[in-house]
N, C-alpha and C positions, 0 to 999 in steps of 0.2 A: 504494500500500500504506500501510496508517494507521501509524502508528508502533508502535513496539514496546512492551509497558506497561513499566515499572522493576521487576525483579525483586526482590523485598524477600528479604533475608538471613536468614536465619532460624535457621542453626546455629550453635552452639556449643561450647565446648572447656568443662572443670569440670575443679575438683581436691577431690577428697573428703580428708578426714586422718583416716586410718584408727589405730583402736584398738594402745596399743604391743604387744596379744597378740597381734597379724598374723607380729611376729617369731619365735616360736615354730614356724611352719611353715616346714621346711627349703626350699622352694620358691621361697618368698619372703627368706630370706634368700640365699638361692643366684644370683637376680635381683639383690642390690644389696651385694657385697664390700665397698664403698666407702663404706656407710653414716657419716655422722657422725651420732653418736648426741644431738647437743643438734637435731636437725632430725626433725620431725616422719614418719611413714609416711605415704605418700599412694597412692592411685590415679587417675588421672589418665583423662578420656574425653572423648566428643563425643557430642552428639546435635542433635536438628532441635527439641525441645523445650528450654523455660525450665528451668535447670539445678536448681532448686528439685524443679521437679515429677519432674525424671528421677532428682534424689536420695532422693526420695518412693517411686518404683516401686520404686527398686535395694532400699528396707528393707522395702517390702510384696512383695518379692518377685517381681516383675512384670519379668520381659527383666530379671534383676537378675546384674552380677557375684557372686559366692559370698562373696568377700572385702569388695566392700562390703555387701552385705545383716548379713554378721556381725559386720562390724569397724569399719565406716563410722561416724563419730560426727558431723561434719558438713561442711558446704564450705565453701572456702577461698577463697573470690573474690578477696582480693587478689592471686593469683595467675594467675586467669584473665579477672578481670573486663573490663580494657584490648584483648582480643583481640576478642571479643563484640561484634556476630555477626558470622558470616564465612557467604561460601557454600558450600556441601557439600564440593568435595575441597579448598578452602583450610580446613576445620574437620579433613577428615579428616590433611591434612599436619603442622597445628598439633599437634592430637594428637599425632604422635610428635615433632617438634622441642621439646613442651615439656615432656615424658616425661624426654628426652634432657638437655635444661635442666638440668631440676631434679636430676637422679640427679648428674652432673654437681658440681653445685652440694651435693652429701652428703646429699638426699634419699633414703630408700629407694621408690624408686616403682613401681607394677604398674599396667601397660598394657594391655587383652585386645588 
């Protein structure tokens, strides 16, 4: 049997920093008690695409969060960058352990 090719990695984790009018919706304040207010609002995700381009659909609309499409004003890479890329269910665990991080850490953050 020939060998097996090297699976190349290709997901990712992103953290967008969403608009301070995100607070306004009881939903989202209701997701983060703990908020420290000198720390930014984020949403936090994963995809199989470059974090650029999936931040590109989320504002055209496209398989877009609602909260980012409206309130997303750009990414945060220094918060995600060091993880990047991972395989599929290590991008999709990442995703909540760095959700969890950050809120943690006085982030207000929304996760789908």
């Amino acid at each position: 049997m020939p060998p097996r090719p090297r699976q190349h990695h290709h997901h990712h984790v992103y953290v967008v920093e969403l608009s301070d009018r995100v607070w306004n919706l009881a939903s989202f304040r209701r997701a983060n008690p703990d908020h420290d207010i000198c720390k930014p609002c984020v949403y936090v995700g994963m995809t199989g695409l470059d974090p650029d381009l999936r931040f590109d659909r989320h504002k055209a609309g496209v398989q877009a969060n609602r909260l980012v499409r409206d309130y997303g004003l750009r990414l945060l890479p220094e918060l995600y960058a060091v993880y990047n890329p991972m395989p599929y269910e290590a991008a999709r665990e990442m995703e909540v352990e760095l959700a969890i991080g950050l809120r943690e850490a006085g982030y207000a953050v929304w996760q789908a």
